[in-house]
C-alpha positions as CSV (number, residue, x, y, z in Angstrom):
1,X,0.0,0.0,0.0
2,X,1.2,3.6,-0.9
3,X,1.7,6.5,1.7
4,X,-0.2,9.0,-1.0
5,X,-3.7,9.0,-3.0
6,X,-3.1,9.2,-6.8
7,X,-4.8,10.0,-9.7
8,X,-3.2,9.7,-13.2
9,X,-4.0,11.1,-16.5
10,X,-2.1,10.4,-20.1
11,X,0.2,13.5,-18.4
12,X,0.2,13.6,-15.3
13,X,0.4,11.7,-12.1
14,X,-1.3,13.5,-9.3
15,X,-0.3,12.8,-5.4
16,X,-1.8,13.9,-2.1
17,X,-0.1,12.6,0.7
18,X,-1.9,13.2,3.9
19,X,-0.6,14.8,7.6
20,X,-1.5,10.9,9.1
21,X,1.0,9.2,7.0
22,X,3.7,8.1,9.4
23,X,7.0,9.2,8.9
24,X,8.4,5.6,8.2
25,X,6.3,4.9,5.3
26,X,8.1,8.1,3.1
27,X,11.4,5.9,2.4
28,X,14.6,6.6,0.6
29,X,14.1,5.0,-3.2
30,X,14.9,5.8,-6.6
31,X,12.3,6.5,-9.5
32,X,12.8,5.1,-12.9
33,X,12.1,8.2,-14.5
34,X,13.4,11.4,-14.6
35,X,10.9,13.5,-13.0
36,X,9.5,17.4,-12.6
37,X,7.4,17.8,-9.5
38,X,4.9,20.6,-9.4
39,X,4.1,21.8,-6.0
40,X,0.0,22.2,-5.9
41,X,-0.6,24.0,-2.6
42,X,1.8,26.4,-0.1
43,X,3.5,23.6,2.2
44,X,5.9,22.7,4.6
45,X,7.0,19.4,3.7
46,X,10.5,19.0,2.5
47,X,12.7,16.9,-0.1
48,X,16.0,15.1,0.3
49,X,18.4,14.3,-1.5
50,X,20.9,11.6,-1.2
51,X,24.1,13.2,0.9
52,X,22.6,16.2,0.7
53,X,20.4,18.7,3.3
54,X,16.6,18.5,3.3
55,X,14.6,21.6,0.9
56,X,11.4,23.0,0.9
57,X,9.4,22.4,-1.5
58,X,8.7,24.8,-3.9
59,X,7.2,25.8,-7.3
60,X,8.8,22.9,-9.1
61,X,11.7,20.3,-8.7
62,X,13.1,17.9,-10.8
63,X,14.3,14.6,-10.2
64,X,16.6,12.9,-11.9
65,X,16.0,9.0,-12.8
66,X,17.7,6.7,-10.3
67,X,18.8,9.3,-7.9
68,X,18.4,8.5,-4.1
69,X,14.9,10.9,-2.5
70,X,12.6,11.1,0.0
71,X,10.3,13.4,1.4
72,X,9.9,14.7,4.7
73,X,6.6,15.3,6.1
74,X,5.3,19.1,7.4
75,X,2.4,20.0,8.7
76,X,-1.0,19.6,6.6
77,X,-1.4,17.8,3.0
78,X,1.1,18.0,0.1
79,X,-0.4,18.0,-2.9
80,X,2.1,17.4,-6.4
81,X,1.9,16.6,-9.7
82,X,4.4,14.8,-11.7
83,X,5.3,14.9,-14.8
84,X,7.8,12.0,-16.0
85,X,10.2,11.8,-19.0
């Protein structure tokens, strides 16, 4: 089972991930796609990257295929949209 909701269209994938996901179930993994993010709504929550500091999400972030991630929950939903490549 997935720590998010998601709805996908020929486009897009769309993700809500919800403030009663425990922190545990947002893991370190590797997509195998490169990736843009799209940041719906104003939020907390924060991305990592591998050997690197946590960064708030914002406007839009792109992910390169195979590269180590996670998120890091805030406060409140987080709402994306994906776009991969």
């Amino acid at each position: 089972m997935k720590p998010y909701k998601q709805l996908q269209t020929q486009e897009y994938i769309y993700r809500k991930f919800t403030q009663n996901i425990p922190e545990q179930e947002l893991v370190w993994h590797r997509d195998g796609n490169d990736r843009e993010v799209e940041i719906l709504e104003p939020t907390d929550w924060m991305l990592q990257f591998d050997n690197e500091l946590p960064q708030p999400l914002k406007d839009k972030v792109y992910i390169p295929k195979q590269t180590y991630h996670r998120l890091i929950k805030g406060t409140g939903y987080l709402n994306i949209r994906i776009r991969e490549y």
